[in-house]
KENUMAR-264136 format. One line per field, with one value per atom (N, C-alpha, C, CB): residue in three letters; x, y, z; atom name. Coordinates in steps of 0.05 Angstrom, whole numbers. Glycine has a CB too. Layout:
! KENUMAR-264136
vexmar	c(ala; ...)
X	c(X; ...)
Y	c(Y; ...)
Z	c(Z; ...)
keba	c(CA; ...)
END
This chain:
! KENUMAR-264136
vexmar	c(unk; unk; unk; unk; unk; unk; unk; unk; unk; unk; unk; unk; unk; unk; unk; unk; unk; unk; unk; unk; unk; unk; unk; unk; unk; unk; unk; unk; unk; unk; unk; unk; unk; unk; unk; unk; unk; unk; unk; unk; unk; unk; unk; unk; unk; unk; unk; unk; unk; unk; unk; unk; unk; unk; unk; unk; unk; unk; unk; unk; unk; unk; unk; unk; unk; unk; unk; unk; unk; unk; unk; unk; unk; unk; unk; unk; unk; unk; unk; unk; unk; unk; unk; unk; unk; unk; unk; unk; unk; unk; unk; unk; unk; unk; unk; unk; unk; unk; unk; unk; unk; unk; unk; unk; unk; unk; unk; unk; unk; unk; unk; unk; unk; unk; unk; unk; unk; unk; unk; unk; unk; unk; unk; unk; unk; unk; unk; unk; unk; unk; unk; unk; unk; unk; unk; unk; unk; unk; unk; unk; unk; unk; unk; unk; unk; unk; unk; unk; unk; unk; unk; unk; unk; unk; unk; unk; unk; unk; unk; unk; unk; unk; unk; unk; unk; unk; unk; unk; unk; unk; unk; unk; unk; unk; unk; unk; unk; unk; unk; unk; unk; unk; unk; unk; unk; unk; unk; unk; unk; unk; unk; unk; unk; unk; unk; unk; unk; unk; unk; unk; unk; unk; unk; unk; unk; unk; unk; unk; unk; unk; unk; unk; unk; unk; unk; unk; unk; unk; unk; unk; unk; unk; unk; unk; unk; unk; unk; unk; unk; unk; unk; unk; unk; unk; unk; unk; unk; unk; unk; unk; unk; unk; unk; unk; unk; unk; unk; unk; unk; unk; unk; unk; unk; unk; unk; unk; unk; unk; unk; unk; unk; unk; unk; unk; unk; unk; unk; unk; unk; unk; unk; unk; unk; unk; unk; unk; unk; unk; unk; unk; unk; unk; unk; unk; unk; unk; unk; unk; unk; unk; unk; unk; unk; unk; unk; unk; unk; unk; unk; unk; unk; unk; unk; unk; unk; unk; unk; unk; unk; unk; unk; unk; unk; unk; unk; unk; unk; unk; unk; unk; unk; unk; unk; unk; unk; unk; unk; unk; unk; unk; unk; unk; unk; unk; unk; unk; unk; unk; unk; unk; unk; unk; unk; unk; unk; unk; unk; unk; unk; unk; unk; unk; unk; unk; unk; unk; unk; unk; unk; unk; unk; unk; unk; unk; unk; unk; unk; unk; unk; unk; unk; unk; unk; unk; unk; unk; unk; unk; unk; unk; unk; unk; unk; unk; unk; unk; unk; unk; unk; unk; unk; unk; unk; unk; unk; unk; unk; unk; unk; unk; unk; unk; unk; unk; unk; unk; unk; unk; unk; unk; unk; unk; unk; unk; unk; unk; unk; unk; unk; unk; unk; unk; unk; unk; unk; unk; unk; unk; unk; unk; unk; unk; unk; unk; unk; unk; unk; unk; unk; unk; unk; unk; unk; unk; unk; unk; unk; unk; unk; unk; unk; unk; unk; unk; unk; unk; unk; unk; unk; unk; unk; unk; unk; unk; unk; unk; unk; unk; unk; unk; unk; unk; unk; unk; unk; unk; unk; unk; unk; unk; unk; unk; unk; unk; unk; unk; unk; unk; unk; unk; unk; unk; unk; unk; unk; unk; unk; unk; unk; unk; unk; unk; unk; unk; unk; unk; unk; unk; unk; unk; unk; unk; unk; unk; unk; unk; unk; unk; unk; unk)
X	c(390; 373; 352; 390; 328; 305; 302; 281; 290; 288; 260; 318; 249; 223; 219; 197; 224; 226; 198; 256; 182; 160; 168; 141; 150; 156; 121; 187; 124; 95; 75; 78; 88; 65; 61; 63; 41; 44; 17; 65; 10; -10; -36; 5; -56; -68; -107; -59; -110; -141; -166; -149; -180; -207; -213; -242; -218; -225; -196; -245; -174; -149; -138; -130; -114; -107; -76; -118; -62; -36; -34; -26; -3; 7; 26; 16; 21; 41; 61; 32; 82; 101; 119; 123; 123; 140; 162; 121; 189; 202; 220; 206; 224; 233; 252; 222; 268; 298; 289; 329; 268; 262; 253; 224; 248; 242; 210; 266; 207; 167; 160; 141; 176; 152; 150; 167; 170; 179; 156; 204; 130; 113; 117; 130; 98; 108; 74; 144; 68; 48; 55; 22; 38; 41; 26; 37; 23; 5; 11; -11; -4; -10; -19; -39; -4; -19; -13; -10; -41; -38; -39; -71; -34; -24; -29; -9; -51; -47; -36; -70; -31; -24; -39; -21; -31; -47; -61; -65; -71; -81; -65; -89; -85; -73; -65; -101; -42; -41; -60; -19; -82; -93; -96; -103; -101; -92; -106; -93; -108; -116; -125; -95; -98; -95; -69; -96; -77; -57; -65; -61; -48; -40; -18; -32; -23; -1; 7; -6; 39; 48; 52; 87; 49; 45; 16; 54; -7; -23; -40; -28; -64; -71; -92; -86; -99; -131; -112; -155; -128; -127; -145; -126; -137; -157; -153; -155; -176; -175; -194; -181; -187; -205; -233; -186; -252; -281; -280; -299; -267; -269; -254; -260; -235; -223; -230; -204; -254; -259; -275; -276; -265; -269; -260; -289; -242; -227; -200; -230; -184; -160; -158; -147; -129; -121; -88; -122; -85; -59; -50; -67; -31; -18; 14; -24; 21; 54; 70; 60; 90; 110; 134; 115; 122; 145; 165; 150; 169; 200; 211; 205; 209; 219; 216; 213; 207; 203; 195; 227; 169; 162; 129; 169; 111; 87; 67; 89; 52; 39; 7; 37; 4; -18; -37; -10; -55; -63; -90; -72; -82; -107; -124; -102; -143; -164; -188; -178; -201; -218; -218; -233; -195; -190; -204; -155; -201; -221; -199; -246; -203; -194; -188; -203; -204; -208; -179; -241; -173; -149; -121; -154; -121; -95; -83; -93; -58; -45; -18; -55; 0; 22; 21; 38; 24; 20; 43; 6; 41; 73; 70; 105; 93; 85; 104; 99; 89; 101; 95; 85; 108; 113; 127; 148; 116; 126; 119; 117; 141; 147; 122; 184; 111; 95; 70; 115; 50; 54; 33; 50; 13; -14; -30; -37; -51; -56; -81; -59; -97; -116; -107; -132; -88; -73; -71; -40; -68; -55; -81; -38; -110; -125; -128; -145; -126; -129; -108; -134; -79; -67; -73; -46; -90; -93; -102; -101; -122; -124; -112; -133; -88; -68; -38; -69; -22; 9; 23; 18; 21; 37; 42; 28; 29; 29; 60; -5; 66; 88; 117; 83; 134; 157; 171; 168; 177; 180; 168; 182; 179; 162; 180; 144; 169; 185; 183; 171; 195; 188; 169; 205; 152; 122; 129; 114; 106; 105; 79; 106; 80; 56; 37; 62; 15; -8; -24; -22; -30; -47; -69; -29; -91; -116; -128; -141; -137; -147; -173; -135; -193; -217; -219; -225)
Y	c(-121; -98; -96; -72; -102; -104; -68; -119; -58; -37; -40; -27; -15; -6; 15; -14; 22; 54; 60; 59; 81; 86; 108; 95; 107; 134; 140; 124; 157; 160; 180; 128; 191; 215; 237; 221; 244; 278; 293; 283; 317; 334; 325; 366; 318; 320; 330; 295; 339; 350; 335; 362; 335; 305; 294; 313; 265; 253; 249; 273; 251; 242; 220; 264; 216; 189; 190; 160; 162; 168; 140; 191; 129; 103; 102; 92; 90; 83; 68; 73; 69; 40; 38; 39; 9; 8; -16; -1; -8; -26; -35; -23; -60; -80; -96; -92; -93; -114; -133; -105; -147; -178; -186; -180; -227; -237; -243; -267; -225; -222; -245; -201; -255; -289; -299; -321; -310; -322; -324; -312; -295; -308; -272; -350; -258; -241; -226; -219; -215; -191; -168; -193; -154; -129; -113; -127; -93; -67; -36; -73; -27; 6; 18; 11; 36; 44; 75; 29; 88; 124; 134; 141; 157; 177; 189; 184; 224; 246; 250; 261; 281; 291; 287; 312; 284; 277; 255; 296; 237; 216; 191; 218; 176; 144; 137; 116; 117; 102; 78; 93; 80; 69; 47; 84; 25; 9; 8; -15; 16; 14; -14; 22; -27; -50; -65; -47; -89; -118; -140; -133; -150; -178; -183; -177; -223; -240; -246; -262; -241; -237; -271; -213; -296; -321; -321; -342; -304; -305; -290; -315; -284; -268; -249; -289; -257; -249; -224; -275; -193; -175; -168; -164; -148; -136; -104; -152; -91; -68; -56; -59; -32; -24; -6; -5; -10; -6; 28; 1; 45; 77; 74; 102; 49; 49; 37; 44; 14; -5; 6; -28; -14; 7; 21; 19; 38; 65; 53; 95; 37; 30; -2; 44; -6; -33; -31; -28; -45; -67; -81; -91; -80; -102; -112; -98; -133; -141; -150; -162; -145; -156; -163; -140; -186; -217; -215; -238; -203; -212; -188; -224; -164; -140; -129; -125; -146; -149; -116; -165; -108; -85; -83; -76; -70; -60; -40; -57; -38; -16; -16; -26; 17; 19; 44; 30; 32; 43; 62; 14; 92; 110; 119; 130; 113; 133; 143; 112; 164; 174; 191; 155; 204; 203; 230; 202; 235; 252; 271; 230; 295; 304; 293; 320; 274; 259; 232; 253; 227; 206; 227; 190; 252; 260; 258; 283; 248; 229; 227; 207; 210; 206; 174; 223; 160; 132; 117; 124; 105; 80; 46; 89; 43; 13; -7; 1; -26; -47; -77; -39; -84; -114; -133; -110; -162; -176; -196; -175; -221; -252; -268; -270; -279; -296; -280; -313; -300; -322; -334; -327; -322; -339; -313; -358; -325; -310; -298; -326; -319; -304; -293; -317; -290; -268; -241; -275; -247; -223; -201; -231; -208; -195; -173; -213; -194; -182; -166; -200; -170; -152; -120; -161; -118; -91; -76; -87; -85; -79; -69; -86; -69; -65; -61; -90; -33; -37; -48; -23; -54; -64; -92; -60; -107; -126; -129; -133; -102; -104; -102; -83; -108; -106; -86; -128; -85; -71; -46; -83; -15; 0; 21; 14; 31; 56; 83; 62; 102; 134; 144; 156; 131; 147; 174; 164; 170; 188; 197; 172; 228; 249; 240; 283; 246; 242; 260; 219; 285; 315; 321; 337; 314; 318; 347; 294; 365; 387; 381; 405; 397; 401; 426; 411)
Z	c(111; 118; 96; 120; 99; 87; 77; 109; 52; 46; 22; 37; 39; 16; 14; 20; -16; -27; -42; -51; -34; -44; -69; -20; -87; -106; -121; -138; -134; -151; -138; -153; -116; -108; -112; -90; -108; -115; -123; -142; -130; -127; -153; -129; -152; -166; -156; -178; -182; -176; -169; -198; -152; -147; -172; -134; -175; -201; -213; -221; -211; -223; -208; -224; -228; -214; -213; -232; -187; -184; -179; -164; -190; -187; -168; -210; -146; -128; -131; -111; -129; -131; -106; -159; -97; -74; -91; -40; -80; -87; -76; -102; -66; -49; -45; -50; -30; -31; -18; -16; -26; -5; -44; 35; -30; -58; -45; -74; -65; -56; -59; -76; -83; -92; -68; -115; -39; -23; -2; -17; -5; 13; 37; 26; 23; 47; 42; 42; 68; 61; 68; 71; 38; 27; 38; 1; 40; 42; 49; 60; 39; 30; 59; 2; 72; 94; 91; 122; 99; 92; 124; 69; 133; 151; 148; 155; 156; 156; 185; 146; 184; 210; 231; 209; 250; 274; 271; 283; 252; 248; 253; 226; 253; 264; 233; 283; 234; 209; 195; 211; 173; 166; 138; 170; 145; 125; 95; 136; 74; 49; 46; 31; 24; 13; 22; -15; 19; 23; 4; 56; 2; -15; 1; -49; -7; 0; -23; 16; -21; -56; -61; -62; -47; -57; -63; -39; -63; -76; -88; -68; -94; -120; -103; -150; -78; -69; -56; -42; -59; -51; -31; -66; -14; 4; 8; 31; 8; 13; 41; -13; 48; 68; 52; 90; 58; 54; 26; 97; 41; 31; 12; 48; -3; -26; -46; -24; -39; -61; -90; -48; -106; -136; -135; -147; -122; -132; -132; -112; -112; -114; -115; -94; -127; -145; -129; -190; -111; -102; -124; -80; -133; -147; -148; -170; -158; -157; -177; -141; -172; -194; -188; -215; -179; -172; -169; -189; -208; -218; -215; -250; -198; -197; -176; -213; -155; -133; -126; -118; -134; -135; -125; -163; -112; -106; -113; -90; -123; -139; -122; -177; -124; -110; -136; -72; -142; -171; -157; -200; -158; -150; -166; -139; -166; -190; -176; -219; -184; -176; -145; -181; -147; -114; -112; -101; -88; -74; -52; -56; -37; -23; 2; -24; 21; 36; 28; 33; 13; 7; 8; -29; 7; 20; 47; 16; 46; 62; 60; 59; 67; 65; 68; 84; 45; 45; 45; 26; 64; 55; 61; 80; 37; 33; 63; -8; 65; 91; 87; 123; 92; 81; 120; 45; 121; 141; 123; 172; 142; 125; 137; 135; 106; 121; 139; 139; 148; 154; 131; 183; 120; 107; 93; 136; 80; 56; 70; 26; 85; 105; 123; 117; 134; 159; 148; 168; 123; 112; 107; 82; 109; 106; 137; 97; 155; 179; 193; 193; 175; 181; 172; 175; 159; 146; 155; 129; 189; 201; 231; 194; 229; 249; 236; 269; 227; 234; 247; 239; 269; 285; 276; 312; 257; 255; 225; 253; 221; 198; 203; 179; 197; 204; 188; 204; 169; 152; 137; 144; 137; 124; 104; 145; 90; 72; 86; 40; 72; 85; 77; 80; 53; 55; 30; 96; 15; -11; 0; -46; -13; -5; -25; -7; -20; -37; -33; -35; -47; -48; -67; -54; -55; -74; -70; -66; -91; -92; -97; -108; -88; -88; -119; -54)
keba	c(N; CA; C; CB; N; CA; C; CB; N; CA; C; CB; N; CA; C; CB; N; CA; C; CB; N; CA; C; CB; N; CA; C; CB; N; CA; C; CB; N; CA; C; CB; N; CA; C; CB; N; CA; C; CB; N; CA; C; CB; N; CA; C; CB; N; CA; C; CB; N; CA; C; CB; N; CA; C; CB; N; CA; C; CB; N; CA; C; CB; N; CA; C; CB; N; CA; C; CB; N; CA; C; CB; N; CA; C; CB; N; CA; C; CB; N; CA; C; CB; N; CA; C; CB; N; CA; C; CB; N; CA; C; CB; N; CA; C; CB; N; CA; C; CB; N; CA; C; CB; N; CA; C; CB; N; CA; C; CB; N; CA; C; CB; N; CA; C; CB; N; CA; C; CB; N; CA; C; CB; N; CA; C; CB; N; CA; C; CB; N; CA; C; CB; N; CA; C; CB; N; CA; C; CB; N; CA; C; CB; N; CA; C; CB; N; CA; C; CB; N; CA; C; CB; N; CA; C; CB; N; CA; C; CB; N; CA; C; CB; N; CA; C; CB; N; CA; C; CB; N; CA; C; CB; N; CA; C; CB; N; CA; C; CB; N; CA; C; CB; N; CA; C; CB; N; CA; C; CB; N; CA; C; CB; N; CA; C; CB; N; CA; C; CB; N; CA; C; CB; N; CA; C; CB; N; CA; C; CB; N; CA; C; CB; N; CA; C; CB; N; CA; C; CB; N; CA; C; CB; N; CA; C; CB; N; CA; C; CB; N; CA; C; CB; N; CA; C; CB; N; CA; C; CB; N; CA; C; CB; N; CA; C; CB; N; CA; C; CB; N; CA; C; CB; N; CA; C; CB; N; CA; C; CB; N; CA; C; CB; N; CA; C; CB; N; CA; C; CB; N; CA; C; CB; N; CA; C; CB; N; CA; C; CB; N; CA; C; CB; N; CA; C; CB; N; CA; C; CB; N; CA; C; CB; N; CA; C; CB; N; CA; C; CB; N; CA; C; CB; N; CA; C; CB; N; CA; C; CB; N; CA; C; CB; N; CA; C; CB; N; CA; C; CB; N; CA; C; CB; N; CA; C; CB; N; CA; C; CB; N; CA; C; CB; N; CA; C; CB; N; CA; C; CB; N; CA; C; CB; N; CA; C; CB; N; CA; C; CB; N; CA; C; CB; N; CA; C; CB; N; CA; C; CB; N; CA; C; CB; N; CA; C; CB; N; CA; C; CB; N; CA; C; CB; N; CA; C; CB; N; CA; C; CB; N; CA; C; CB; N; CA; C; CB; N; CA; C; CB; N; CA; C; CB; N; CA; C; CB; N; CA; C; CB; N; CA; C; CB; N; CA; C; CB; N; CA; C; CB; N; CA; C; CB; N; CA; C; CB; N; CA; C; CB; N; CA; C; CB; N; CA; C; CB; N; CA; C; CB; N; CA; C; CB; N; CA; C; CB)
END
């Protein structure tokens, strides 16, 4: 039973910053893609960032770049989603999702579609004040 526990959320003022971490009972080195997907209410689920943890190239969706940083750690088979500069508009309920395989270019295009993940966590709040 595959498990991804999100932690690191919580209330901060516009212009502050918050570190995501997801952490993973799969062996990330093995080839899997990653990604950050946020939720508000009534909203569709939207994809942030992805990486293919066999490789280094990240991808993000357009409204995050320069403000947010995907990253991994292999050997602790863990996911980090690094927020800075956030804005009211980035409150959400974000959670990390991970499927095996297949390629490092797929993995971009998955970020555009959930359905494409197998795996997800319960989602840590993320609350930006104006």
């Amino acid at each position: 039973q595959v498990q991804l526990g999100e932690s690191g959320g919580g209330s901060v003022q516009a212009g502050g910053s918050l570190r995501l971490s997801c952490a993973a009972s799969i062996n990330m080195g093995s080839g899997y893609c990653m990604a950050w997907f946020r939720q508000g209410t009534g909203s569709e689920r939207e994809g942030v960032a992805a990486i293919y943890t066999s490789g280094d190239n990240t991808y993000y969706t357009d409204s995050v770049k320069g403000r947010f940083t995907i990253s991994q750690d292999n050997a602790n088979n863990t996911l980090y989603l690094q927020m800075n500069n956030l804005t009211p508009e980035d409150t959400d309920m974000y959670y990390c999702a991970a499927v095996k395989g297949p390629s490092d270019k797929l993995c971009r295009g998955f970020l555009t579609y959930d359905g494409y993940f197998t795996y997800w966590g319960q989602g840590t709040q993320v609350t930006v004040s104006s």
